[in-house]
C-alpha positions as CSV (number, residue, x, y, z in Angstrom):
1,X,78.3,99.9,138.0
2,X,79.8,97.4,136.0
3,X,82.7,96.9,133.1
4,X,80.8,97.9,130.3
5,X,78.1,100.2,131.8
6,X,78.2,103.8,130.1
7,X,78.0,105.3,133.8
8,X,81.5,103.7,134.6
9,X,82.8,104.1,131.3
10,X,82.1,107.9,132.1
11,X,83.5,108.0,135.3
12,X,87.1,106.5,134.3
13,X,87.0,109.3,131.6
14,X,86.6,111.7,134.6
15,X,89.1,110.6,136.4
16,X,91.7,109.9,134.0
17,X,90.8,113.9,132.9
18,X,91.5,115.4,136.3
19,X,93.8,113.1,137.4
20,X,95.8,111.6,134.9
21,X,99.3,113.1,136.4
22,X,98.6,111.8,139.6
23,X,98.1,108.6,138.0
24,X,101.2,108.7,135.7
25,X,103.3,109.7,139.5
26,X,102.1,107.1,141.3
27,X,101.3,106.9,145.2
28,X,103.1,105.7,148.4
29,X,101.9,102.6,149.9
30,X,102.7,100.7,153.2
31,X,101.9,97.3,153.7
32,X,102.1,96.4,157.2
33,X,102.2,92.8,156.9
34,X,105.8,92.7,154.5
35,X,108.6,92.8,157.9
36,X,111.3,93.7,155.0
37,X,112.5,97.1,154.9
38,X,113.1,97.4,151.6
39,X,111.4,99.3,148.7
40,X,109.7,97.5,146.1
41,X,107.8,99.2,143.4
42,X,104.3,98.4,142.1
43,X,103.2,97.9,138.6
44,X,100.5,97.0,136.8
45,X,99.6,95.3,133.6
46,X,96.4,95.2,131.5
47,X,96.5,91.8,129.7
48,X,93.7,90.3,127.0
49,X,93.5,87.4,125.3
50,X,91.8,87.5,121.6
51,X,90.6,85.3,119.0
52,X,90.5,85.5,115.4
53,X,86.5,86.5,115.2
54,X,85.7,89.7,115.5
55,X,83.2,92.0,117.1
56,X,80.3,94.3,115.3
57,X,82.8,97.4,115.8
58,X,85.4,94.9,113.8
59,X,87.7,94.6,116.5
60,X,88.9,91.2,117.4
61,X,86.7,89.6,120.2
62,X,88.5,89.1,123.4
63,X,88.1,86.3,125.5
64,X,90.1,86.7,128.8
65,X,91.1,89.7,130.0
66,X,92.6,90.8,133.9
67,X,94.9,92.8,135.1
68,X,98.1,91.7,136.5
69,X,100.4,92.6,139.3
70,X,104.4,92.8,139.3
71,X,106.9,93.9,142.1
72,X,110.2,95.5,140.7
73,X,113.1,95.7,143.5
74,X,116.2,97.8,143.5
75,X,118.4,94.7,142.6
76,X,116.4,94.1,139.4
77,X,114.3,91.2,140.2
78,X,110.9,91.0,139.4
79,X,107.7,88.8,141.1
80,X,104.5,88.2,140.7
81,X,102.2,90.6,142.6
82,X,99.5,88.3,142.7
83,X,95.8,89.4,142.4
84,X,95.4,92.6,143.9
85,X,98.1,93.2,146.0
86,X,97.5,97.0,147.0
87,X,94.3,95.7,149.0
88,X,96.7,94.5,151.7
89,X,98.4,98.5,152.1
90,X,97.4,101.8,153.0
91,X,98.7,105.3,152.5
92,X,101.7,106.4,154.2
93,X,101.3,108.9,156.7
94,X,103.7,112.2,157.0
95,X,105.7,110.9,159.7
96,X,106.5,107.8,157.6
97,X,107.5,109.9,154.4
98,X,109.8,111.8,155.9
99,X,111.7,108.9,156.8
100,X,111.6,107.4,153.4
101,X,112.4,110.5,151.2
102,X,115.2,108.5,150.1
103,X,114.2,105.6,149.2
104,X,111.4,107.3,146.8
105,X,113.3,109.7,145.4
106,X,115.8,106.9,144.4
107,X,117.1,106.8,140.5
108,X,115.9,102.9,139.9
109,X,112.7,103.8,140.4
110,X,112.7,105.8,137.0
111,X,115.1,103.8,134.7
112,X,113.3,101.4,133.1
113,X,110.7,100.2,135.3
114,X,107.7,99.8,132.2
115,X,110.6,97.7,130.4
116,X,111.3,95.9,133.2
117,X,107.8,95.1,134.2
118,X,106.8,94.3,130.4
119,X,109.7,91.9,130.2
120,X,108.8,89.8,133.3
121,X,105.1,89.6,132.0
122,X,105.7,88.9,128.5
123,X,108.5,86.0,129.6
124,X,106.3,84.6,133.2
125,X,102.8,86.3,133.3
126,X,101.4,86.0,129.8
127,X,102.2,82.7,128.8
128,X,100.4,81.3,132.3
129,X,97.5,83.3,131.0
130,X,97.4,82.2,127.8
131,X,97.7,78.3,128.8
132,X,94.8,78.4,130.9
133,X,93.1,80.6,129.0
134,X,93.8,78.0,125.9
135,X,93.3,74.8,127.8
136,X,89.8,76.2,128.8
137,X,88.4,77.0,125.2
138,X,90.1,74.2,123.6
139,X,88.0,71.6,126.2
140,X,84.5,73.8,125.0
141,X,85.2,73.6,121.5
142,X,86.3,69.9,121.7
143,X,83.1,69.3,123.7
144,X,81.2,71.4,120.4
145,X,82.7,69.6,118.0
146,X,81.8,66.4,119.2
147,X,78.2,67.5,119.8
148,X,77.7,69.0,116.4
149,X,78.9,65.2,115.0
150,X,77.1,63.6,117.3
151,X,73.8,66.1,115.6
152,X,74.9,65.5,112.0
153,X,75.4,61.6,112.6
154,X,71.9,61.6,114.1
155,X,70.6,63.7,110.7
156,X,72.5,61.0,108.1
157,X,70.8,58.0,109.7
158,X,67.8,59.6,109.8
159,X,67.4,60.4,106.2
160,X,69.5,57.1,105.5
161,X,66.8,55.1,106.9
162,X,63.9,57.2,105.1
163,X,65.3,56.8,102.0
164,X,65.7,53.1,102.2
165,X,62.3,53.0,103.5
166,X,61.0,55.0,100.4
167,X,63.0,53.1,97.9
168,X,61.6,49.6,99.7
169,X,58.3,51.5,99.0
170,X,58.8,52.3,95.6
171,X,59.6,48.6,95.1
172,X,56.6,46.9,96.4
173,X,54.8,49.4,94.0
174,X,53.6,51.6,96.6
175,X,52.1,54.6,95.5
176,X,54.4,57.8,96.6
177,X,52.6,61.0,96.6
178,X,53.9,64.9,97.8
179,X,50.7,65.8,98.4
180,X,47.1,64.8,98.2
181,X,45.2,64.5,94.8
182,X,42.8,67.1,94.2
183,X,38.5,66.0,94.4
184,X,36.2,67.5,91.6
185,X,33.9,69.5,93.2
186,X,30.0,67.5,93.3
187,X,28.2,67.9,90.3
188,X,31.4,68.9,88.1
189,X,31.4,66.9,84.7
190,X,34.6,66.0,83.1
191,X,35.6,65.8,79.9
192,X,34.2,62.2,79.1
193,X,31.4,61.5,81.2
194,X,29.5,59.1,79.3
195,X,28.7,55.8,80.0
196,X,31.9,52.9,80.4
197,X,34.4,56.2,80.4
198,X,36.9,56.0,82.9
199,X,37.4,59.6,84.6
200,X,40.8,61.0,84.3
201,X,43.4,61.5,87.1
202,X,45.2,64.5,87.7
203,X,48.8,63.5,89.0
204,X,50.0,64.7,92.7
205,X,50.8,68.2,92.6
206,X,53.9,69.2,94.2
207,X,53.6,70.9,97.4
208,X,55.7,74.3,97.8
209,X,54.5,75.5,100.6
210,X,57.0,76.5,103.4
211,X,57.2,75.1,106.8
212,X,55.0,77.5,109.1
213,X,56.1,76.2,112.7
214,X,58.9,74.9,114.6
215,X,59.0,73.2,117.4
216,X,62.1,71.6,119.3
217,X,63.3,70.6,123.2
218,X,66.5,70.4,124.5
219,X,68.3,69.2,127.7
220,X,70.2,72.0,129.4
221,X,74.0,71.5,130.9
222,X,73.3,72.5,134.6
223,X,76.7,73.1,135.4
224,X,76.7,76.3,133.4
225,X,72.7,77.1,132.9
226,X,72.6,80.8,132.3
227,X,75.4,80.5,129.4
228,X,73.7,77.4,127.8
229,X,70.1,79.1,128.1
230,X,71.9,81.9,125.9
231,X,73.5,79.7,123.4
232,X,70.2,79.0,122.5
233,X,68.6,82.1,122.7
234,X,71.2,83.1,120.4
235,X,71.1,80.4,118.0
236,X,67.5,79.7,117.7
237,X,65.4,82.0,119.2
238,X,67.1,84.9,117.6
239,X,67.1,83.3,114.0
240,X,63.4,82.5,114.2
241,X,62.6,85.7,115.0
242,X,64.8,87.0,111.6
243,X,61.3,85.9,109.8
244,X,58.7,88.5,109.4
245,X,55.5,87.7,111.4
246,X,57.4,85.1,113.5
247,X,56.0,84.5,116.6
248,X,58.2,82.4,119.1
249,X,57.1,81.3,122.5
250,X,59.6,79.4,125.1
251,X,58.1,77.3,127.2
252,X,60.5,76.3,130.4
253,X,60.2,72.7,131.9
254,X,62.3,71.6,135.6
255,X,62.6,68.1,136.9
256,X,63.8,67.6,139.9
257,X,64.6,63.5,141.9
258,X,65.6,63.3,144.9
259,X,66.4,59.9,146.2
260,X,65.6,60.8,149.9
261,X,62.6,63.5,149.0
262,X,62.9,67.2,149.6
263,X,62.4,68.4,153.1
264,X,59.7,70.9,153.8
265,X,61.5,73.7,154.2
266,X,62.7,73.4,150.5
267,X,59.2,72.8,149.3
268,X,58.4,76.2,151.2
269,X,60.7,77.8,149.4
270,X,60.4,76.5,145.5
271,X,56.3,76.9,146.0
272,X,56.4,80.4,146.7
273,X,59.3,81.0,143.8
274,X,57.4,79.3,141.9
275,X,54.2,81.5,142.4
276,X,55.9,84.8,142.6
277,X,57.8,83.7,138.7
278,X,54.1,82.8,137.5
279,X,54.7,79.0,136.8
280,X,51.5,76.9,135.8
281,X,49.9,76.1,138.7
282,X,48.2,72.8,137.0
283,X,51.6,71.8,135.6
284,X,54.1,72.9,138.5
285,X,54.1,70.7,141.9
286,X,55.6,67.8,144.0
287,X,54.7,64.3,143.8
């Protein structure tokens, strides 16, 4: 089960059902590595982190999301519980409770602790998150930007240069036709047909037909494959197949150098991953 499966999604609504007091009270934890004697209470935070698009329910899409971890002491100071702090404890046995009846029954631990615990997140915890979070998306859409001007700079040139090239055409008195000029069929007669007549000329009929294939390559980031390989599939695969009748194929192509050549055992290996995924025997290899 994962974040997002329907099983778990069904199980935490099972659990918060039968147990949700439980929950609300709390437990007793001891974590044998802390020497101090003193109680410290144990909170946690769900954070996220949203943009401004929004998701197909309308809600707004979130980008980061963890939980986080704060310690609350009788004195009023709050730390950072770092990730996952319970990990290090276990349940307190009967002996130990006795002895502590105190200490857990004591009035701090029930006046204020939530507005204590929001404080030091919304002040500490949450702007942390939100730097890195930020610094991390503003470096990929930096790194987009660029590439979608490096695209469009690539398209102006492109159709800068043809239409100089057409316009130097159209100069010399070059002919420019859409599309080719329709033959009479053998043995049709035109209109004059008699001797010295010059047949006539039917002028290039303009082509409206729509483009019926695509074809394209592109080289992907290998530092993050599986999210690049779905940028794609998102943006192109998925908006060719928006046409009726479309019929895409995606063909996958690997290169590999190696300055000092693969050892065998590595050959081993890719040649039989290779066989068992189905790659092209007369195209797949090591040379």
């Amino acid at each position: 089960m994962a974040p997002g499966h329907a099983l778990l999604d069904a199980t935490v609504d099972v659990v918060l059902e039968r147990f949700q007091p439980l929950l609300q009270q709390g437990s007793v934890l001891v974590d044998d590595s802390d020497e101090s004697t003193a109680p410290r209470l144990l909170v946690y935070l769900e954070h996220a982190i949203r943009d401004g698009r929004t998701v197909h329910s309308g809600e707004p899409r979130v980008v980061s999301q963890r939980l986080q971890f704060v310690h609350l002491t009788e004195d009023g100071a709050a730390l950072d519980g770092g990730p996952a702090p319970y990990l290090d404890c276990r349940p307190i046995t009967q002996e130990e409770r006795l002895l502590v009846d105190d200490a857990i029954t004591a009035p701090w631990l029930s006046e204020g602790v939530e507005n204590r615990a929001l404080g030091y997140a919304i002040a500490t915890l949450v702007p942390e998150h939100l730097a890195e979070v930020k610094h991390r998306r503003l470096g990929e859409i930096d790194k987009v930007e660029r590439e979608v001007r490096a695209r469009l700079n690539r398209e102006i040139n492109h159709w800068d240069s043809r239409a100089a090239r057409l316009r130097e055409e159209e100069r010399a008195g070059k002919e420019q036709r859409v599309g080719p000029i329709p033959q009479p069929e053998p043995g049709a007669k035109t209109a004059d047909s008699g001797p010295g007549s010059v047949p006539p000329t039917s002028p290039a009929p303009t082509s409206n037909q729509q483009p019926r294939r695509f074809f394209g390559s592109v080289e992907v980031d290998m530092v993050r494959p599986v999210k690049a390989f779905e940028a794609i599939l998102s943006a192109v695969v998925t908006e060719l197949q928006r046409t009726k009748g479309a019929k895409v194929r995606i063909t996958l192509e690997i290169e590999a150098d190696a300055e000092e050549g693969f050892s065998e055992a590595d050959i081993g290996v890719v040649r039989d991953n290779a066989h068992q995924l189905k790659f092209k025997a007369e195209s797949t290899g090591f040379e």
